[in-house]
N, C-alpha and C positions, 0 to 999 in steps of 0.2 A: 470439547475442552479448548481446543485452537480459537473458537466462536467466543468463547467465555474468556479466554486471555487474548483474544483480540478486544473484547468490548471494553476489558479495564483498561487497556492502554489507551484507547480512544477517546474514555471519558477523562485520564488523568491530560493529555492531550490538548482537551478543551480548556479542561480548567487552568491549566499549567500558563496557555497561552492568552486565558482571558485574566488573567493577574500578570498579563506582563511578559512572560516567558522568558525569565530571566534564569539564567544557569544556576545561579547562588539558592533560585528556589526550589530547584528541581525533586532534587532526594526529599526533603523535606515535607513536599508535600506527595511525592511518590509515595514517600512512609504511611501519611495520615491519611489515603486513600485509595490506598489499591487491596482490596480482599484478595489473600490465594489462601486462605484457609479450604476451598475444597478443591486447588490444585493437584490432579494427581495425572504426573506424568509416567507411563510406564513402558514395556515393552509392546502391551499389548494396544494402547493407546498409539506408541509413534509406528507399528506394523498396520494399525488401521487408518491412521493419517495417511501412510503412503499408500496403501490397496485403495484409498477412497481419492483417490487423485492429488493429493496436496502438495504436489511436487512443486509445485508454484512459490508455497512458502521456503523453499529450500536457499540457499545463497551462497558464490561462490568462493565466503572465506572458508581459510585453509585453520580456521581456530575451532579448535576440538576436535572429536570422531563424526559427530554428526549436527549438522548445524543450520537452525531452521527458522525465518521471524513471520510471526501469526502477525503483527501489526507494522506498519510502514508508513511515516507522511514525509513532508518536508523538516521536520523539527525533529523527529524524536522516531522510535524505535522499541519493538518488542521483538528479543532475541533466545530463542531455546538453546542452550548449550550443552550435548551430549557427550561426556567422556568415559572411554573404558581404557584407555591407558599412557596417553599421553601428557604429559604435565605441559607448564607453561614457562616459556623465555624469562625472567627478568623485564620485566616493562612499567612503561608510566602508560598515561593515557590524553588522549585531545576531547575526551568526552566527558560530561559525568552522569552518572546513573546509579541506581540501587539494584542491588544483584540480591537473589534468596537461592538458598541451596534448597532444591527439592528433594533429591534422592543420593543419597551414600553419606560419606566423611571427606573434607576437603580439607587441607591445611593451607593456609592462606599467610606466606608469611614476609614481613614487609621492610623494607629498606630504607635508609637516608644517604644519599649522595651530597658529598661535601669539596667545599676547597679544590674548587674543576677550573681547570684550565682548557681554549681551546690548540689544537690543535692544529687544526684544519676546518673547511664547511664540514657541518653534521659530524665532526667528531671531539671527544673533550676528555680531559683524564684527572679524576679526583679520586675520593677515597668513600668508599662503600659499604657500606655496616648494617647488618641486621637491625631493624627498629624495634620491629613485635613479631607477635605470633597468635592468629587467631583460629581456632578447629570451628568449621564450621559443618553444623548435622544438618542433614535432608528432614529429619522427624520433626526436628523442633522449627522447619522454614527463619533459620538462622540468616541474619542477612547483614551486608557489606557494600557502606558506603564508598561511591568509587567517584574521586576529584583529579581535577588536571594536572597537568604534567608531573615536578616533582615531588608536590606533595603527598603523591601514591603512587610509589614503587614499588612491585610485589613478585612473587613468584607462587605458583598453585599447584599443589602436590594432590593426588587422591590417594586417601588415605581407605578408602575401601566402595569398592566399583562394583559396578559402572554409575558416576555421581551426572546427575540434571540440575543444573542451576538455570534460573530463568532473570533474563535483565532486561530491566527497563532504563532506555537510554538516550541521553539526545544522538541529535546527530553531531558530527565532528565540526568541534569551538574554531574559530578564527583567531588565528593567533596562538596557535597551538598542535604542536606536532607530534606524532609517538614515535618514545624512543624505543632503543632494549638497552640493558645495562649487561656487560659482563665480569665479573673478578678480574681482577680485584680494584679495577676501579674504570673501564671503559665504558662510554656513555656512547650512542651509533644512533644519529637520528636520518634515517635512508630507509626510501621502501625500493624493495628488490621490484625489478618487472619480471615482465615475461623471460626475458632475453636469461635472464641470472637466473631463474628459478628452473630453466632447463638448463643451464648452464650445470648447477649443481646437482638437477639429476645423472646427467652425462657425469661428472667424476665419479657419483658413488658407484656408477655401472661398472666405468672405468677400475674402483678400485674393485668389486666384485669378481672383474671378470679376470684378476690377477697382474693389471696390468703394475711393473714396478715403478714408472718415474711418470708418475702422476703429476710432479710438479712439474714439470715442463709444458704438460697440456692448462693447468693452472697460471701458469706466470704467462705460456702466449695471447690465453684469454683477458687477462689485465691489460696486457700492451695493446693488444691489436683493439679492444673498444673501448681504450685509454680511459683508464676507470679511475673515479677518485679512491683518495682514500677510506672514504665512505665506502664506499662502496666494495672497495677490495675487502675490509675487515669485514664488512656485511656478509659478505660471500663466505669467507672462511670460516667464521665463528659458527654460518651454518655445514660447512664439513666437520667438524669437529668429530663427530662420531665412527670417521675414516681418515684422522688425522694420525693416527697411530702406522697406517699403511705407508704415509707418505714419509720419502725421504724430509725429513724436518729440516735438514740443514741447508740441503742441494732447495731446497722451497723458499728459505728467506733469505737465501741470497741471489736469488732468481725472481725475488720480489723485484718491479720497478719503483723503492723507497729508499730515504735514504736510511743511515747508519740508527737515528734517534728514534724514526720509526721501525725500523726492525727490531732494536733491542724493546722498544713496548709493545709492539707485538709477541715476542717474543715471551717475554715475559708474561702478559695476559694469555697464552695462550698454555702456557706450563699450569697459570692458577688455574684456569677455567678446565683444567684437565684434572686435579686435586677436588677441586668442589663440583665438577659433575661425580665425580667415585661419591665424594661425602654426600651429597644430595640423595642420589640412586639408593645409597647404601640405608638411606634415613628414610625415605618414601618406600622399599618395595616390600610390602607387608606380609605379602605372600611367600616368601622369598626369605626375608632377614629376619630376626627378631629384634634388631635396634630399631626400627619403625615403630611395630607397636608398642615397644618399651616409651618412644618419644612420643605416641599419641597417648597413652595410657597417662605419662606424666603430666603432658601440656592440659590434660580432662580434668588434672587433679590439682596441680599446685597453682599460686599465683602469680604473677605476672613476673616477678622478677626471678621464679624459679624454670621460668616458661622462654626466658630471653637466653638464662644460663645455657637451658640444655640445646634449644637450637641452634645458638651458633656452636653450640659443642659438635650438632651434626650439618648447618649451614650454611655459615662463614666461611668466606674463601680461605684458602692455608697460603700462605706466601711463602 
């Protein structure tokens, strides 16, 4: 199977790049030529992937549970995306490509960022609002055009796991950068390094291992690798889920920002505390019964009863 969705990508590859290889044509003709009618990705397919050596394919983003590209050139890309329980950030994208859900239920549901101001490099603050809402099934290889920056802002919930979607994709446009978006209206275009990405494992240990003034180890790592503002909110937004531990107050005034930046902080970080519950509360199927209430609905009614009920469970609350 790896063999057979490697050879679609390579012939779409060709053809993509012998007309041109222009971005605008990309999905377009990804749609009108790439077969996965006999795609079948499963457990026992990516168990015999890995016992048969294909560790090769494997790559080391950190997006999804398991994550692996059967095709590779300079222009473009074939990406397996494996998830059994994580959702995804609020994001745009620097790429475009066509995604097909192979296996489970995704809810794929999408935003319009408006009337933003900057604020500093790589940060800007406007107003955020659910666009649509599309369920997309593994049975029916349901699939999802994916364009640059912010004309596709989304967020991805699994609606019943473990879901395989497969995407065909360029490589990253020039002139174009991904952001993440959070409630209720933060826009953060910064990629973390290394440096941050231990950085933040090191607090959650810290908040783990009961330590109480976690903002103090917080605020000397901002100063001492004098971080932008990019970057500080970048960091934080990914504590969020041990943001509850930390002293909140003793943390933003021990921030190195001034008064204008703390109170939007501040305040993004109350919303994004409201719409992770609403979120959570709407995506765990196994768990709540407003989930499958909301995918049951969004399966049945039309578009404008499908806009209703999502922001009913995922529109920020201010």
């Amino acid at each position: 199977m790896l063999d057979y969705i490697h050879d679609q990508a390579k012939s779409l590859s060709s053809h993509w790049l012998a007309g041109g290889g222009l971005a605008q044509d990309f999905n377009e003709l990804a749609q009108a030529s790439v077969d996965l009618s006999a795609t079948c990705i499963d457990a026992d397919f990516l168990s015999k992937a890995i016992s048969d050596g294909y560790f090769d394919y494997q790559t080391a983003s950190v997006f999804s549970d398991f994550n692996f590209r059967p095709y590779s050139d300079k222009y473009m890309y074939a990406e397996v995306l494996n998830w059994s329980s994580m959702d995804t950030d609020l994001h745009n994208h620097d790429f475009v490509g066509l995604l097909w859900q192979i296996n489970g239920i995704a809810m794929d549901v999408s935003y319009h960022f408006s009337d933003q101001v900057q604020l500093s490099e790589g940060v800007e603050f406007g107003e955020l609002k659910v666009a649509s809402v599309d369920i997309l099934r593994g049975e029916r290889r349901d699939m999802q055009r994916i364009t640059t920056g912010d004309t596709y802002i989304h967020a991805v919930g699994h609606l019943k796991t473990p879901t395989t979607s497969l995407l065909f994709r360029t490589q990253p446009l020039k002139g174009f950068h991904q952001s993440i978006f959070v409630p209720p209206g933060l826009k953060l275009s910064f990629s973390l390094d290394v440096k941050d990405r231990k950085a933040i494992r090191f607090f959650n240990y810290l908040s783990s291992s009961g330590e109480g003034e976690i903002h103090r180890f917080i605020s000397a790592y901002f100063i001492d690798t004098h971080a932008s503002l990019a970057r500080m909110l970048s960091v934080l937004i990914r504590l969020q889920p041990i943001y509850s531990k930390v002293d909140q107050e003793a943390l933003l005034y021990a921030l190195p920002v001034d008064t204008q930046i703390r109170t939007i902080f501040e305040m993004t970080m109350n919303a994004f505390n409201h719409y992770r519950i609403k979120r959570e509360a709407s995506w765990r199927v196994d768990q709540l019964s407003e989930r499958s209430a909301l995918m049951q609905s969004a399966l049945s009614y039309g578009s404008e009863k499908n806009l209703n009920l999502i922001e009913k469970y995922c529109e920020p609350v201010y």
